[in-house]
C-alpha positions in Angstrom: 163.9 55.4 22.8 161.3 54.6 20.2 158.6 57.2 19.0 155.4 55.0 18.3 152.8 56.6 15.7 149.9 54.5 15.2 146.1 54.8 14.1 143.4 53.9 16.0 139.9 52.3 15.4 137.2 54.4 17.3 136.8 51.6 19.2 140.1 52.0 21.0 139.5 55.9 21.1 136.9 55.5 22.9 137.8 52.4 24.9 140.9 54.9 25.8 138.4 57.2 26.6 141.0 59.4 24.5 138.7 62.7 24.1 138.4 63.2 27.8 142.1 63.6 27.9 143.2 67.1 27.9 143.2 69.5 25.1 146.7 71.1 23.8 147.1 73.7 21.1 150.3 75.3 19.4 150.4 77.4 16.9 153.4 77.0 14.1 156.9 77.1 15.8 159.9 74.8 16.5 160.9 74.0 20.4 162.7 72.2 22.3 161.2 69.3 24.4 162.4 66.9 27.4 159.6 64.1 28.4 159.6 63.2 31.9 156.8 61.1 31.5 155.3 58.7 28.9 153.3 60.7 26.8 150.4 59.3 24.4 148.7 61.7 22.1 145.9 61.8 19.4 146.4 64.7 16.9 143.4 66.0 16.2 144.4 68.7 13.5 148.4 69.5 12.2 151.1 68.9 11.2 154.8 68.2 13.2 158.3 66.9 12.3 159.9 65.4 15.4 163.6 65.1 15.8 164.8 62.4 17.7 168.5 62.7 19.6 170.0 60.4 16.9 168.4 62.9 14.0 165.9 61.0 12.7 162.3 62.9 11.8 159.7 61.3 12.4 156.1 63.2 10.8 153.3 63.0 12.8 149.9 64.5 11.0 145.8 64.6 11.7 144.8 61.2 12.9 148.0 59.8 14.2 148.1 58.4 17.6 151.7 58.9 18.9 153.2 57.6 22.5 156.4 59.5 23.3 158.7 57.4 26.1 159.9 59.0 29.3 163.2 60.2 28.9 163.0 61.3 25.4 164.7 64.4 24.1 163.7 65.8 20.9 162.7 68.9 18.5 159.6 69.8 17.4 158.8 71.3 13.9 155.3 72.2 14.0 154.5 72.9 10.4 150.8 73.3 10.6 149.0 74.3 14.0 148.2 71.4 15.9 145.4 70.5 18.3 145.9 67.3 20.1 144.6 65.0 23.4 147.2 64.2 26.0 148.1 62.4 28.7 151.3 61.6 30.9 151.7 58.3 32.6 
């Protein structure tokens, strides 16, 4: 299970219609996390190291959009306080 980190022209943010998604914040802090869903993101602000189950990091910062797959375990490192867009799917 691949993490995807990508940037995005504003023509596929809006096209997206990413900033209507919801709104998540979280402060600096390391946690657990289990998707049960496809998740795509757009970090707005931060900062995060993401620890896949095979121990890989994967660094996810300001600008990045990031699609997390369903079934994906991992550890967040959240090394500057993020705000990000969300959706499941």
């Amino acid at each position: 299970m691949e993490i995807i980190v990508r940037r995005l022209s504003e023509r596929e943010i809006e096209d997206y219609s990413v900033y209507a998604w919801p709104l998540w914040t979280k402060e600096i802090s390391e946690f657990d996390w289990d998707y049960e869903a496809t998740e795509d993101c757009l970090l707005l602000t931060g900062l995060v190291e993401v620890t896949n189950n095979k121990g890989e990091i994967i660094t996810i910062q300001s600008g990045d959009y990031v699609t997390f797959p369903q079934g994906l375990t991992c550890r967040w490192k959240v090394i500057e306080p993020v705000k990000k867009h969300y959706r499941f799917r």
